[in-house]
N, C-alpha and C positions, 0 to 999 in steps of 0.2 A: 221099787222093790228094795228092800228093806236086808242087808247082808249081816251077820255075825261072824265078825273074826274075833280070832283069840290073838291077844298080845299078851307078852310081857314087859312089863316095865319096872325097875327094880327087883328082879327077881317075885315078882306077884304075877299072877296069870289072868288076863281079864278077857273078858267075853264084851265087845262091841257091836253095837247096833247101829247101822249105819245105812245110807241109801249113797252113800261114795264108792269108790272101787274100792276091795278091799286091799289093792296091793298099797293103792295114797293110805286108807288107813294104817297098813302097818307100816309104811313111811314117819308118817304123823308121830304114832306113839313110839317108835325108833329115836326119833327129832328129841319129844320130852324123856325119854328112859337115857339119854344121851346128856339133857341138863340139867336131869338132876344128880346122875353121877359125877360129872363133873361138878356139882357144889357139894355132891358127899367126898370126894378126890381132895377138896380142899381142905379137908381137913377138921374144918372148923365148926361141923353140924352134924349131929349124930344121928338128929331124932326126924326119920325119914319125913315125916307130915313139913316141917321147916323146910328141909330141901326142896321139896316139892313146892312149897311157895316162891323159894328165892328163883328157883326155876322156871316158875310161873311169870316172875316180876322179869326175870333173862328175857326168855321168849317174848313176853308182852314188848319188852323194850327192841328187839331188834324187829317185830312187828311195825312199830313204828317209826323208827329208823327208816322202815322199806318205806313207807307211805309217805313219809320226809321227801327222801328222793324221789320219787314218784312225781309228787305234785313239782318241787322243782325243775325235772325234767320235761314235767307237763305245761308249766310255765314258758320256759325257753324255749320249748319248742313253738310255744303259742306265738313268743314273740318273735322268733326267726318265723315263723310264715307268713305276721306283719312283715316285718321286713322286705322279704320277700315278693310278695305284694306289691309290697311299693314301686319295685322296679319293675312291675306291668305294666303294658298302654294300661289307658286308662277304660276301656271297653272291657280287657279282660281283667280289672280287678272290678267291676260291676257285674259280673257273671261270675265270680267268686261269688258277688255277696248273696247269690240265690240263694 
C-alpha cells in the first residue's frame, strides 16, 4: 500500500509516494533537507538546483563509505570464523561445512 507524505525540504513542500513507513520517509527527506543546507550554510552556492547535487554527491559518498565498511567487516568476520574453525576437532569443522 502505497503512502503520501508531505515533506519539506528547503523550504518547498512535496507530496511523496511511497510503500515505506511514512515516518523513514520523512526521516529520509529530513537526512537530504539537512545536506543541502549544509552546502547552502557554506556559503559558496546560491542556486539551490547546485546544492542539491553537491548534496546528492555527500549522501552518495557516505552511502558508500557504509558499504566500505560493511564488506570489510564482512570480510574479517569471514576470516575470524576461518580461524576459528581451525581450532575444532576435526569432526566438528566437517559438520560446519554442511
Amino acid at each position: 500500500m502505497k503512502h503520501a507524505v508531505k515533506v519539506t525540504i528547503v523550504d518547498e513542500e512535496l507530496t511523496v509516494r511511497s510503500e515505506l513507513d511514512p515516518e523513514y520517509t520523512r526521516q529520509v527527506a529530513s537526512h537530504v533537507d539537512a545536506a543541502i543546507r549544509r552546502v547552502l550554510a557554506s556559503g559558496q552556492i546560491v542556486e539551490s538546483h547546485k546544492a542539491a547535487i553537491l548534496a546528492a554527491l555527500a549522501i552518495t559518498d557516505e552511502l558508500f563509505q557504509a558499504k566500505r565498511q560493511q564488506q570489510d567487516l564482512a570480510a574479517r568476520l569471514k576470516q575470524m570464523a576461518g580461524d576459528l574453525a581451525r581450532l575444532l576437532p576435526p569432526q566438528k569443522r566437517q559438520s560446519l561445512a554442511l
